[in-house]
TORSEVO-408581 format. One record per atom (N, C-alpha, C): residue number from 1; atom name; x, z, y. Coordinates in steps of 0.001 Angstrom, whole numbers. Each point is the difference from the previous one (the first is absolute). Layout:
N
ATOM    nr   atom         x         z         y
ATOM   NUM     CA         X         Z         Y
...
//
This chain:
64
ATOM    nr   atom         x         z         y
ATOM     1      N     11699    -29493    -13740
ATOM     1     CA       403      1385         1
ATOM     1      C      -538       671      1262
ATOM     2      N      -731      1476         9
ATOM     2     CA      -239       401       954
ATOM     2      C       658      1042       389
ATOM     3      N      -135        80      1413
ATOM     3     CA       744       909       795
ATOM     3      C      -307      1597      -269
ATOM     4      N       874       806      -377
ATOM     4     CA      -582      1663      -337
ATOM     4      C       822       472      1688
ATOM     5      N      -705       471       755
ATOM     5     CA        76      1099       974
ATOM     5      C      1132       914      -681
ATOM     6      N      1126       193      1017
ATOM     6     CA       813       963      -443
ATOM     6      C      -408      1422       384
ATOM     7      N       407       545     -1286
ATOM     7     CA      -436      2027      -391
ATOM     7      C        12       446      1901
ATOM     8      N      1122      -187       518
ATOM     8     CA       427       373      1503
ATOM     8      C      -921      -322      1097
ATOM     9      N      -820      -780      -154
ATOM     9     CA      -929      -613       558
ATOM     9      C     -2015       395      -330
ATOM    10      N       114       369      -910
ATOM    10     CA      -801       305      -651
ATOM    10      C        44      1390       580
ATOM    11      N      1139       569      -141
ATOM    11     CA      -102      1814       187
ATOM    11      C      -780       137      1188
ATOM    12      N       981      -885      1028
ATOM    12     CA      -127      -728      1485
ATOM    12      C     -1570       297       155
ATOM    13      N      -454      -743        38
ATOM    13     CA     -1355      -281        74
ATOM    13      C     -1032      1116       -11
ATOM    14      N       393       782     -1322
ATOM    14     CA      -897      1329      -363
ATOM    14      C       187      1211       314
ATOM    15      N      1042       118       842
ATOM    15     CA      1084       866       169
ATOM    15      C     -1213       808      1097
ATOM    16      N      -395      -455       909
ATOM    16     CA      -893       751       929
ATOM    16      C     -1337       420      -125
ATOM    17      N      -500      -451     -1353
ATOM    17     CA     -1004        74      -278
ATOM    17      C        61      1222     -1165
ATOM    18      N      1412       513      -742
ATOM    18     CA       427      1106      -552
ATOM    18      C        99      1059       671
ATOM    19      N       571      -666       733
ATOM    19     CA       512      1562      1744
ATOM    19      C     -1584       285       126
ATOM    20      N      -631      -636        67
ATOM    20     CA     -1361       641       708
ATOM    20      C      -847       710     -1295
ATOM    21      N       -34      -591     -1245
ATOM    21     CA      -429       865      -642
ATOM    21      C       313      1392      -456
ATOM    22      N      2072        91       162
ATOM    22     CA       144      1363      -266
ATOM    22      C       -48       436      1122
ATOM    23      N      -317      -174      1208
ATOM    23     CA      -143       454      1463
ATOM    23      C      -876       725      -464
ATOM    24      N     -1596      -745      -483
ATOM    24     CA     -1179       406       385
ATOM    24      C       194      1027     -1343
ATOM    25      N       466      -173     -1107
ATOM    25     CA      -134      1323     -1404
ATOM    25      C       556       884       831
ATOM    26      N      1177       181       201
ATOM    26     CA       367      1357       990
ATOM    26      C      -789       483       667
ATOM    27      N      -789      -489       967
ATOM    27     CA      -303       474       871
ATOM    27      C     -1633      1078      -863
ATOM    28      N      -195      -752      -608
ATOM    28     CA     -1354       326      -888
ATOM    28      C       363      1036      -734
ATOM    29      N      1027       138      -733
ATOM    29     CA       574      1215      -482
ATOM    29      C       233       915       576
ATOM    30      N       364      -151      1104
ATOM    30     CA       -78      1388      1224
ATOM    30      C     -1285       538       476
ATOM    31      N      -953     -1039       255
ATOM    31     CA     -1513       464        80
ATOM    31      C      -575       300     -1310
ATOM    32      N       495      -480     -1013
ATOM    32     CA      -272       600     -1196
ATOM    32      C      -329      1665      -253
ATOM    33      N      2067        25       488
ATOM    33     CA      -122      1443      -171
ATOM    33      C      -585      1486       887
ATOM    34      N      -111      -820      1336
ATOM    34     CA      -317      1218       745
ATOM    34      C     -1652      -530        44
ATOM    35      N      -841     -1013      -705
ATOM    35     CA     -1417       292        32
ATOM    35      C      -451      -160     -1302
ATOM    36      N       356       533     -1079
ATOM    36     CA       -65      -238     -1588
ATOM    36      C     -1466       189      -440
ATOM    37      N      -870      -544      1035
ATOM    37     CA     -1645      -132      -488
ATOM    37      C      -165     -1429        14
ATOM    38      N      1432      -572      1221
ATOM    38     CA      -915     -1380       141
ATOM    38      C       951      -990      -739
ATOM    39      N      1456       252       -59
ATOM    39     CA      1104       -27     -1381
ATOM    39      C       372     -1308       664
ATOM    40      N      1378      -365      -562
ATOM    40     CA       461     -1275       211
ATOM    40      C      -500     -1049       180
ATOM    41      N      -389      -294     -1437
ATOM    41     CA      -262     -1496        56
ATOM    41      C     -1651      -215       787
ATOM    42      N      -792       872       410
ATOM    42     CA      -982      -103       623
ATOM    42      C       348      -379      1988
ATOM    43      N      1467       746      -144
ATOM    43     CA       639      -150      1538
ATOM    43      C       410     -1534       162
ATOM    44      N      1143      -176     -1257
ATOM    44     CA       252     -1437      -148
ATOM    44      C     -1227     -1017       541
ATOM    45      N     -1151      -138      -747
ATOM    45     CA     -1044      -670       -42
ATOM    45      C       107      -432      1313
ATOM    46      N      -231      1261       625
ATOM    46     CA      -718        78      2105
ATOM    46      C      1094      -786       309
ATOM    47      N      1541       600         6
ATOM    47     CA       899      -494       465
ATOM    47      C      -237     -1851      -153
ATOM    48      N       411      -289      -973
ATOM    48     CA      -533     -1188      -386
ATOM    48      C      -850      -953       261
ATOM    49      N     -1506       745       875
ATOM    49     CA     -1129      -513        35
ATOM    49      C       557      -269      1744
ATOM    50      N       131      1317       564
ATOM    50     CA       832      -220      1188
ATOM    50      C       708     -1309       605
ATOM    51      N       989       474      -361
ATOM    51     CA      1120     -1502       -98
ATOM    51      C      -213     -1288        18
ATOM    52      N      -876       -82     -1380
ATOM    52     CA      -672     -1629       499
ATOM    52      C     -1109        31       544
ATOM    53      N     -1308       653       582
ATOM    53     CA      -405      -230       970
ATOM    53      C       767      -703      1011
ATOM    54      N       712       199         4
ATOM    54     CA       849      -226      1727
ATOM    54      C       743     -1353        26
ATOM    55      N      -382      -799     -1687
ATOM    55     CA      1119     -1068       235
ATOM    55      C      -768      -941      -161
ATOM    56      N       497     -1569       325
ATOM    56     CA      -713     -1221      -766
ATOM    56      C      -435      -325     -1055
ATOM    57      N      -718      -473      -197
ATOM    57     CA      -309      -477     -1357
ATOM    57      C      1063     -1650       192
ATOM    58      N       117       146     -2122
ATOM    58     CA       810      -983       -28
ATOM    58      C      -620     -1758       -53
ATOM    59      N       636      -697       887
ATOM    59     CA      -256      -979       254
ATOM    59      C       793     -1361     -1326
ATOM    60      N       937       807       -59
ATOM    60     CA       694     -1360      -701
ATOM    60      C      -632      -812     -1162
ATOM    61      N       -27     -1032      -502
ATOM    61     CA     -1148      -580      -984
ATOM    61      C      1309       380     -1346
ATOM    62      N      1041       338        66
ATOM    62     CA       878      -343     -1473
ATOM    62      C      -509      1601      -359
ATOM    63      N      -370      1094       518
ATOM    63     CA      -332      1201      -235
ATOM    63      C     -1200       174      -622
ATOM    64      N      -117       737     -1175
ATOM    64     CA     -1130       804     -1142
ATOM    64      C      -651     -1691      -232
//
């Protein structure tokens, strides 16, 4: 029998990686609206492209 990760744990885990995506939609929606040539999801993108510039790449071997 294998072990299932409890729901609470699971949330756990993804929980900061949610915060940052509706961080970054908000924020894109606001540049959305006050520059509606270059529109959300084109802000998202940058935002996005941003962000991980700046971080590690993933090392762990159980990942993708």
């Amino acid at each position: 029998m294998t072990s299932h990760p409890n729901r609470l744990t699971v949330a756990g885990a993804h929980g900061p990686g949610v915060l940052l995506a509706v961080t970054i939609a908000a924020v894109a929606t606001v540049i959305g609206k006050l520059l509606p040539i270059v529109g959300g999801p084109v802000s998202g993108i940058a935002i996005g492209v941003l962000l991980l510039s700046d971080t590690q790449p993933v090392t762990d071997p159980r990942c993708c």
